[in-house]
N, C-alpha and C positions, 0 to 999 in steps of 0.2 A: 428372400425375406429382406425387406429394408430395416436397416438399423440407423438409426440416428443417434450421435455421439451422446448422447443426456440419455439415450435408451440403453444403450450397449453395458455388458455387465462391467462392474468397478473394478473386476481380477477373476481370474479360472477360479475359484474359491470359489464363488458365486454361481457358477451355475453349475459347477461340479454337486456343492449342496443340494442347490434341486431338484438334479437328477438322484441322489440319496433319498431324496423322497417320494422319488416318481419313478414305477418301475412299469408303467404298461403306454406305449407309445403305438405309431403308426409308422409300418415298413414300406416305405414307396419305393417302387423297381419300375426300370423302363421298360414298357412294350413293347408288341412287336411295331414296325414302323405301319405310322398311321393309324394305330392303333394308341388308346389313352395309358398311361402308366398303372402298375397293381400298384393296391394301396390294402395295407391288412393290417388291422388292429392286434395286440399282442403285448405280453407280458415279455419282462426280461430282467435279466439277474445283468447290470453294471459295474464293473469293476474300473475304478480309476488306478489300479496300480499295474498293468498290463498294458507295455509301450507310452509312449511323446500323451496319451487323451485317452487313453484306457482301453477298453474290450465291452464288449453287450453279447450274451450268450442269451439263445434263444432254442426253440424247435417249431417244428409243425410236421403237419398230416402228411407222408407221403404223396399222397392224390392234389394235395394244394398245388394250383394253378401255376404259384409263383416260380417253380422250380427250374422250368425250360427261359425263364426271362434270366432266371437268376446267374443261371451259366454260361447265359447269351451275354449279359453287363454286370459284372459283380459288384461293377460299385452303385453304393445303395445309399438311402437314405431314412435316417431313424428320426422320427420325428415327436418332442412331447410338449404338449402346450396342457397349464393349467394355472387356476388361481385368474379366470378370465371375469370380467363384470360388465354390464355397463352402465357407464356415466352419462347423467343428463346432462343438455347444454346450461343450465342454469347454477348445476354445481362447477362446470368450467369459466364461469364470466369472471373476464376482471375485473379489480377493485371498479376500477372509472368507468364500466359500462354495463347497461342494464340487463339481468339475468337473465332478460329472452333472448339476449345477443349468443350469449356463447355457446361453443360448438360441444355438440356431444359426441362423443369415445367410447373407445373400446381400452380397457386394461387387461395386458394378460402377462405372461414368462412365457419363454417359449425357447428351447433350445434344439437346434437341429444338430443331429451328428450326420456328418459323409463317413463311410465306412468301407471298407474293402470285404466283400461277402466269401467266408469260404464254406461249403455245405461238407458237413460231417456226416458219412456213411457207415466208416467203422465202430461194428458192435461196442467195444470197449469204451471208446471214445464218445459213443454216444451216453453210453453210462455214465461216464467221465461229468458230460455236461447236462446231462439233467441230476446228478446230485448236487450239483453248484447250483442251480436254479431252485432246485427244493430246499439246499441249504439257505438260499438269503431269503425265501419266500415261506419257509417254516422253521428259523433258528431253534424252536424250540422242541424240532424234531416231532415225533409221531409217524415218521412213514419207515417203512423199510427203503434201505438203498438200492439203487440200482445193479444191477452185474450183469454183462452179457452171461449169456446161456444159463441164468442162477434163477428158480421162484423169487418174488412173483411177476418180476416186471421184465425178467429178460426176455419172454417169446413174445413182447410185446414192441420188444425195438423195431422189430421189421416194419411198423408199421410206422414208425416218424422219420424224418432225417433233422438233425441235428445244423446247428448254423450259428459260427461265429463270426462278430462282427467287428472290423481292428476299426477303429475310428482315427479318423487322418485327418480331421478336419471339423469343425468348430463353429456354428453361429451362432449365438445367445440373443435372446430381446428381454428384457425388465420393460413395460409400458405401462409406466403411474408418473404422470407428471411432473415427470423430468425438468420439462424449462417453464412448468406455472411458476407462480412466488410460493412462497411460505404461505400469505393466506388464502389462497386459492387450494392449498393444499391440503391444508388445516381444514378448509368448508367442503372438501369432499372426503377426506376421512371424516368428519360430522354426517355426513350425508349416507355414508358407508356404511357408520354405526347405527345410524338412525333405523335405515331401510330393513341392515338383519337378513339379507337373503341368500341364496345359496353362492358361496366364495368369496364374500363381500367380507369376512373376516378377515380370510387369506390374503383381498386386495386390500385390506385395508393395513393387516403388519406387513406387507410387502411393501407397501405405499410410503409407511413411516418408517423403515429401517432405509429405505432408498432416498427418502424430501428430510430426515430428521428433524418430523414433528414431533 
């Protein structure tokens, strides 16, 4: 992913928050050779206070594909992009030239983690981390806990393996018009608000806590 300095996040803060908001990403693992990389959509419980960038605790299906890649490369790639939109050329033009001139865009955040994969087999440990994932995903409780060998969800571990992921490594993108002016910036949060469509909110207080319209 290319970042350009006017894209890149302003401090860890910044896309650590995002990721507080954003708990379901895509897990890309390398194939076999000649073959294209796994790519699987999925939820995750993110914790930034576990190591240098934090930890992502996840599971999946036994039978899931990804498994024989996963222990073949462990290192992986978590990926979550939202708050995407896009910009016409005519809300990009500058001051001094005519609205059909300018170019149209894409906005979006988007933070990649690189991650070191280890897959969790043991019962306990599996219990361990799906009550961490039901905790940040139901704080307000309702479920029963997990326990190996306990009702109602221990004879049910056999069928997932468990998978955490140490993040070692860091891209972030913020893309809202970094190096427009002020009022190129200002006429597409107008345009933003105007339109009302889906994430165009999101791009739009992203837009102004990033340009400080």
């Amino acid at each position: 992913m290319l970042v350009h300095p006017w894209d890149a996040p302003r401090d860890d803060d910044e896309w650590r928050d995002f990721l507080a908001g954003h708990d379901f990403g895509r897990l890309a693992v390398n194939g076999p050779p000649g073959e294209p990389p796994h790519v699987q959509p999925l939820h995750f419980a993110y914790d930034a206070g576990r190591g240098a960038y934090g930890e992502a605790v996840t599971h999946l299906a036994r039978p899931n594909p990804l498994w024989s890649a996963l222990e073949a490369a462990p290192v992986v790639l978590l990926s979550v992009v939202d708050d995407y939109v896009y910009v016409p050329g005519p809300w990009q033009a500058a001051p001094d030239e005519p609205p059909e001139h300018g170019v149209p865009t894409s906005f979006y955040a988007a933070v990649q983690l690189r991650c070191h994969a280890r897959v969790v087999d043991d019962p306990a440990e599996k219990a361990a981390l799906l009550n961490r994932q039901v905790g940040h995903f139901q704080p307000e409780g309702g479920s029963a806990r997990a326990a190996a060998g306990e009702a109602p969800y221990g004879r049910l571990l056999s069928g997932i393996r468990g998978l955490r992921l140490e993040v070692t490594g860091v891209r972030a993108k913020f893309k809202y018009a970094g190096k427009r002016t002020g009022e190129v910036r200002e006429r597409i949060a107008a345009g933003l608000a105007g339109r009302g469509g889906p994430r165009d909110a999101e791009a739009r207080d992203r837009l102004a806590r990033r340009g400080g319209i």
